[in-house]
C-alpha positions in Angstrom: 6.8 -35.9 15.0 9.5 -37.5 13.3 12.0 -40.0 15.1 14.8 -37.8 14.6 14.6 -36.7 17.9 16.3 -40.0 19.0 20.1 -39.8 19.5 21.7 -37.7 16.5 19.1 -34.8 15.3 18.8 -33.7 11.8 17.8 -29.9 11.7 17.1 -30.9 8.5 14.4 -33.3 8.6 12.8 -30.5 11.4 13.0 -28.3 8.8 11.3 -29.5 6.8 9.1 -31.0 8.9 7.9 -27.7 9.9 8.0 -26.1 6.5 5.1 -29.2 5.4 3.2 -28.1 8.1 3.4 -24.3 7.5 2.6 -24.3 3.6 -0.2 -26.2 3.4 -2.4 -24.0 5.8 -0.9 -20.8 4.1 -2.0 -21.5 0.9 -5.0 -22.6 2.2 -6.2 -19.4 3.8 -5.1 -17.2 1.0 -7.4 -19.1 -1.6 -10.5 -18.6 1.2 -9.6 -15.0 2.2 -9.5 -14.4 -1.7 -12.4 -15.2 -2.8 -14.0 -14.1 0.3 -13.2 -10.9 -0.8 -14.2 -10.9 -4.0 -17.4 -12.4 -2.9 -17.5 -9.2 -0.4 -17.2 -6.8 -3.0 -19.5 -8.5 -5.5 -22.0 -8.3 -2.9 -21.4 -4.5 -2.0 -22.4 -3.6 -5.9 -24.6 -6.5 -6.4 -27.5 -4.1 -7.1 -25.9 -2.2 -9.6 -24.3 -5.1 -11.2 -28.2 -6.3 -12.1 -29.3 -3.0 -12.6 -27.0 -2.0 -15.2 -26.4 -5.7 -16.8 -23.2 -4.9 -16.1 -21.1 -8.1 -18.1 -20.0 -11.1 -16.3 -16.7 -10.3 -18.6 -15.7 -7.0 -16.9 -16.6 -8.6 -13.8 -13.9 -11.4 -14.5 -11.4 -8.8 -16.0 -11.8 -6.8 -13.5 -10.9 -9.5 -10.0 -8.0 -11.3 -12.1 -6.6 -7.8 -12.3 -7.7 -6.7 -9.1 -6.3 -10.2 -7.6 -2.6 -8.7 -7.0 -4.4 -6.1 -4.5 -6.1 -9.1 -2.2 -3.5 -11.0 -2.2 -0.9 -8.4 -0.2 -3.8 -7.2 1.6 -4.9 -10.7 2.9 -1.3 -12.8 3.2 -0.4 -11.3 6.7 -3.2 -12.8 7.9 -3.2 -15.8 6.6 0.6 -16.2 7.3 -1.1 -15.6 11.2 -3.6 -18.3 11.1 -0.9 -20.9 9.8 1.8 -19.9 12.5 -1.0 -20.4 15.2 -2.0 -23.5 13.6 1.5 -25.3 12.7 2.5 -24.2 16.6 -0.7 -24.9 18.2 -0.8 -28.5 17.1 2.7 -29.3 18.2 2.1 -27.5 21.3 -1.1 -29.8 22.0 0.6 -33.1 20.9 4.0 -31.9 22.9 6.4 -32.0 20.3 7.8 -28.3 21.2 8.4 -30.1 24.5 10.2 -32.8 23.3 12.3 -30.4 20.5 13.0 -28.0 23.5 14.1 -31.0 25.9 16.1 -32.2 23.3 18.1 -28.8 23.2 16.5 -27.1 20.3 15.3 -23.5 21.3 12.0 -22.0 20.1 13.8 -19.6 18.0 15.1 -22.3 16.1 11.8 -24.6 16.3 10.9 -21.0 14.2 13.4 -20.7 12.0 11.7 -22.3 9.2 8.8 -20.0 9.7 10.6 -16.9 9.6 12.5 -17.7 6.8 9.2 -18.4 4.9 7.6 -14.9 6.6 11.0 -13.2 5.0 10.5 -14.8 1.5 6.7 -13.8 2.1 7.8 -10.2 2.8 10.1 -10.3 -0.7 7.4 -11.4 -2.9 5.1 -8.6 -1.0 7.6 -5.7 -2.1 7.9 -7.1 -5.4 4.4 -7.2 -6.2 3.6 -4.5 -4.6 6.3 -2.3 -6.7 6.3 -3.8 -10.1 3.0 -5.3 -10.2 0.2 -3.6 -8.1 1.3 -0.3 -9.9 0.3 -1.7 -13.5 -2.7 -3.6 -12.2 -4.2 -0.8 -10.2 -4.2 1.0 -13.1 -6.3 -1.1 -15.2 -8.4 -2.5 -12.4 -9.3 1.3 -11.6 -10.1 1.8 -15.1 -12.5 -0.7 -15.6 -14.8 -0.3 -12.4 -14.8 3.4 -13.3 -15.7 2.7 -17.1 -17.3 -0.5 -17.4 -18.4 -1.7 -13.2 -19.6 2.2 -12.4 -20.2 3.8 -15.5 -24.2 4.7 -15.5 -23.6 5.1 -11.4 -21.3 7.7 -12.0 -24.1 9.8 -13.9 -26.2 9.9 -10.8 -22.7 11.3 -8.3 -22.5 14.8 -7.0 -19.0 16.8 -7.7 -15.9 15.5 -6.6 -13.1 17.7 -5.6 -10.2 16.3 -5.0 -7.9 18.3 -3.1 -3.8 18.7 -3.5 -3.9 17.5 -7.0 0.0 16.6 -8.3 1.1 16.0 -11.6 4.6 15.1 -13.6 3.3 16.4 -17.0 4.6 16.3 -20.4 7.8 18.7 -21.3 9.0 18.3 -17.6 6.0 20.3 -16.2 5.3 19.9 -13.0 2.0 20.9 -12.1 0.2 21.5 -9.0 -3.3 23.1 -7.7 -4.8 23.4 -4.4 -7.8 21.4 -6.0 -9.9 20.1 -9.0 -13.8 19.9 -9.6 -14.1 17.6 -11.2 -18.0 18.3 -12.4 -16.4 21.6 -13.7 -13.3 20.2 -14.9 -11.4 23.5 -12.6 -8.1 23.7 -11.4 -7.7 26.2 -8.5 -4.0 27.9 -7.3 -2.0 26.9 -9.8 1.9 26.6 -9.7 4.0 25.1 -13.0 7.4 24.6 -13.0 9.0 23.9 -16.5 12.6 22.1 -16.4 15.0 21.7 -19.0 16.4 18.0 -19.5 18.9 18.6 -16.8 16.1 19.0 -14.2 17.3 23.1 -14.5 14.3 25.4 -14.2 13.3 27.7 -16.8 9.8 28.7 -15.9 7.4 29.3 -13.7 3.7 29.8 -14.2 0.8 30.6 -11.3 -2.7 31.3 -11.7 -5.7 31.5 -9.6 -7.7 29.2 -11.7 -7.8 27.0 -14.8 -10.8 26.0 -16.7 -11.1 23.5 -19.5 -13.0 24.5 -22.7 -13.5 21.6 -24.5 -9.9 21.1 -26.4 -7.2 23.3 -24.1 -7.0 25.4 -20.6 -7.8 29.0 -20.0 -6.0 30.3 -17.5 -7.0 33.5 -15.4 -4.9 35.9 -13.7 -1.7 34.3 -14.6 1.8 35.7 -13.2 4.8 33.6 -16.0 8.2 34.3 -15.2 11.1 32.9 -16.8 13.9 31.4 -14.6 18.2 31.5 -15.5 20.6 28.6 -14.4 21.1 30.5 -11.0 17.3 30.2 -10.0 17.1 34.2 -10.6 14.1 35.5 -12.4 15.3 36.6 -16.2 13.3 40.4 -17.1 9.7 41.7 -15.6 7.2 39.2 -15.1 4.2 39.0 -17.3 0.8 39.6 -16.3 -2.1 38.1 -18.0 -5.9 38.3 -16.8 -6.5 35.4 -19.1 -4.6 33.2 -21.0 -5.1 30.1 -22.8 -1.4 28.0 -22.0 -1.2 24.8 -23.9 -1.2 21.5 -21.9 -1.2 18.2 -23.2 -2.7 16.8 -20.1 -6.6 16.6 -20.5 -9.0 17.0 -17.4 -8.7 12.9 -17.1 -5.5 13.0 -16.1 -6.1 15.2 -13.1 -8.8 13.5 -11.8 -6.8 10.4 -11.8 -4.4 11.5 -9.7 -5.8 10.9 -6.2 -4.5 7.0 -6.1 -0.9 8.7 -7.5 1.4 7.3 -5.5 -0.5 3.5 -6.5 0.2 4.0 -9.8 4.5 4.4 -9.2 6.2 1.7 -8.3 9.4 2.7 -5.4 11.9 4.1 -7.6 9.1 6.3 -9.8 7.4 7.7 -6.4 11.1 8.8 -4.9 11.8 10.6 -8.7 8.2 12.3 -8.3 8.8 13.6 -4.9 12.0 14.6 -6.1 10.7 16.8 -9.1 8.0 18.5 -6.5 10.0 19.6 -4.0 9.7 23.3 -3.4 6.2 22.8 -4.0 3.4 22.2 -1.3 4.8 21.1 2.0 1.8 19.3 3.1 2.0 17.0 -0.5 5.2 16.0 -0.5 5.2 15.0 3.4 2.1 12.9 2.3 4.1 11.0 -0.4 7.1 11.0 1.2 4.8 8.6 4.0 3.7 6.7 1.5 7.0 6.1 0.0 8.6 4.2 2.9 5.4 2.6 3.8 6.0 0.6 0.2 8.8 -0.8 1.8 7.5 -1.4 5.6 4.4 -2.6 4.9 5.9 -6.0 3.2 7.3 -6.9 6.5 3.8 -7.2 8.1 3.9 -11.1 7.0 7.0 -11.3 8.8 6.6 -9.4 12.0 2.8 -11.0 11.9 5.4 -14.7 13.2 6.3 -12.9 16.0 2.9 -11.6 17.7 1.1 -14.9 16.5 3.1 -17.4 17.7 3.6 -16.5 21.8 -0.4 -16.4 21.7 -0.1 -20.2 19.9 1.8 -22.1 22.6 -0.8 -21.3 25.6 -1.3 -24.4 27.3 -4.1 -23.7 29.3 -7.8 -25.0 28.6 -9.0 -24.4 25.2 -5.5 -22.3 24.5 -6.0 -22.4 21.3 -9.1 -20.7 20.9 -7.4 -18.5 23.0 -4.6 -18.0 21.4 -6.5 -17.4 17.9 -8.9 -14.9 19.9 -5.9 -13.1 21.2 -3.6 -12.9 18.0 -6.2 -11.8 15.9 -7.0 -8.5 18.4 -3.3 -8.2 18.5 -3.1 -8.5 15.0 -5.8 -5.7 14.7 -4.0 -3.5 17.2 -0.9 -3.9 14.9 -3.2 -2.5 12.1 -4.6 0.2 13.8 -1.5 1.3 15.3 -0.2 1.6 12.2 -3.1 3.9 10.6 -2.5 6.1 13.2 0.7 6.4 12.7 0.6 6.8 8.9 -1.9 9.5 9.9 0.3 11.1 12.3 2.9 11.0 9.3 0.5 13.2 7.2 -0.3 15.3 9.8 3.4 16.1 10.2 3.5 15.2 14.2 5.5 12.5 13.4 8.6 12.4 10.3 7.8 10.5 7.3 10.2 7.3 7.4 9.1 7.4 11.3 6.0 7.2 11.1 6.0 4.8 8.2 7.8 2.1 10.5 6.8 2.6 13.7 4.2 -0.3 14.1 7.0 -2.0 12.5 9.2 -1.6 15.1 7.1 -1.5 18.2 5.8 -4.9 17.7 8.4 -6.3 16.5 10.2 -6.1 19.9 6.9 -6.6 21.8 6.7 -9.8 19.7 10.3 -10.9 20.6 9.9 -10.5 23.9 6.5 -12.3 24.4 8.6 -15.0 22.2 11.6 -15.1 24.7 8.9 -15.0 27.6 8.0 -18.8 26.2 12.1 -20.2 26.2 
């Protein structure tokens, strides 16, 4: 511990002090729990990987573009390991005795660390809206051509259910679901908006199959739509009808990790242009779009359950304390699955459920902090 606890203190030298101690071990555990989980997921295709000679370059491709993903998923906990480690060890040698008898309080022993958990939680949003959305793409795109490709020829069907798509020529296009084995779209609604978002037509059908080079449509119902939202003339009825769409059946199949793909800004726009759609959809994306922004403040609100659970002073506390912050830590995780779920589910409203785990510990944090002052 630095002599600046003698007579006059420097903050500043504290600060840093701390900061030192904090930045090391954080950088530390995100280079292990990175290639941890790359070594994981090698390991969870090895077989297929020697199977189907599958190239050490798509490999390689594939983790430096996949990297962005690990790195949000694992910094929360490592920014929990290094709290309990910076606080633990000045705890054990009694420097946050001496700091506290010297009139510094644990919040501001903690400053430091909160301000890096904040900085943390930028960088978190950033990447994970202007750079996970780009990445994801292209790391999906090569395990599904180049890491999966001959294991895909041996999978059953896939449907994916609640399929959503901003098309070309402001369509917006949405089916109940979509085989993929036999590229068919099922309940079909398309609404087709002028520049000013006005809309001029509407288009349902019970189903949508795709011949080879464009979609037949069966029992289609296409209206056309004035300014007001009134219907212009009779509807016409077609039993089948083969209705030009540049989208191919790629780009519905693609759209079950959507709302990865969109960065904030895009995913707000798309919800946006779907509403009046499916309920159900749009509550689902609405979750996700405010869990974009609450889920960077994990690192953050990760300080606060750690570090009560890092200044136990009792026989082998710090084991302890580890133990116990990590099952906090899971709790934190779980609670907010269930929460997201709940979201979904419409038990609980979007933006609600998207920060309660947020919130909750965050004050059950603070006050196992102010317990310790």
């Amino acid at each position: 511990m630095p002599c600046a606890l003698k007579g006059h203190i420097d903050m500043r030298i504290i600060d840093k002090y701390m900061v030192r101690g904090f930045l090391g071990p954080f950088i530390w555990c995100l280079f292990v729990f990175v290639i941890m989980a790359v070594i994981i997921d090698i390991f969870s295709f090895i077989e297929d990987i020697v199977k189907f000679h599958i190239p050490a370059s798509s490999l390689i491709a594939f983790y430096v573009y996949y990297s962005p993903t690990i790195l949000i998923q694992v910094a929360p906990m490592a920014m929990l390991l290094s709290t309990i480690y910076v606080l633990s060890n000045l705890n054990k040698h009694n420097e946050i005795i001496a700091m506290k008898s010297s009139g510094i309080s644990l919040w501001r022993i903690m400053t430091p660390m909160l301000i890096l958990g904040l900085l943390v939680s930028i960088m978190t949003f950033i990447v994970n809206d202007r750079v996970l959305p780009i990445s994801s793409k292209v790391s999906n795109s090569i395990r599904r051509d180049e890491l999966e490709k001959e294991k895909r020829k041996d999978r059953k069907a896939k449907i994916i259910d609640s399929v959503a798509l901003y098309g070309a020529g402001n369509k917006i296009m949405f089916a109940r679901n979509y085989d993929i084995e036999k590229k068919t779209l099922n309940d079909i609604i398309i609404h087709e908006h002028d520049t000013k978002e006005n809309l001029l037509s509407k288009i349902t059908a019970q189903s949508a199959v795709w011949t080879g080079n464009s979609w037949k449509f069966n029992n289609v119902i296409m209206y056309r739509i004035d300014n007001a939202g009134k219907i212009l003339g009779e509807p016409l009825f077609y039993e089948e009808k083969h209705i030009i769409l540049r989208e191919r059946p790629s780009d519905f199949a693609n759209r079950e990790w959507q709302s990865d793909y969109m960065s904030y800004g895009e995913l707000k726009k798309y919800i946006k242009n779907f509403k009046g759609t499916s309920t159900k959809m749009i509550r689902s994306l609405l979750v996700d779009m405010h869990y974009k922004v609450s889920f960077a403040f994990i690192s953050l609100i990760i300080i606060l359950i750690g570090a009560p659970f890092a200044l136990i002073n009792t026989r082998g506390g710090v084991m302890i304390g580890i133990g116990m912050s990590i099952v906090i830590g899971l709790l934190y995780y779980a609670f907010i699955a269930i929460s997201l779920a709940f979201g979904k589910a419409g038990i609980l409203p979007p933006i609600l459920s998207a920060w309660l785990g947020n919130i909750v510990f965050t004050f059950i944090g603070i006050r196992l902090i102010n317990d310790k002052t």
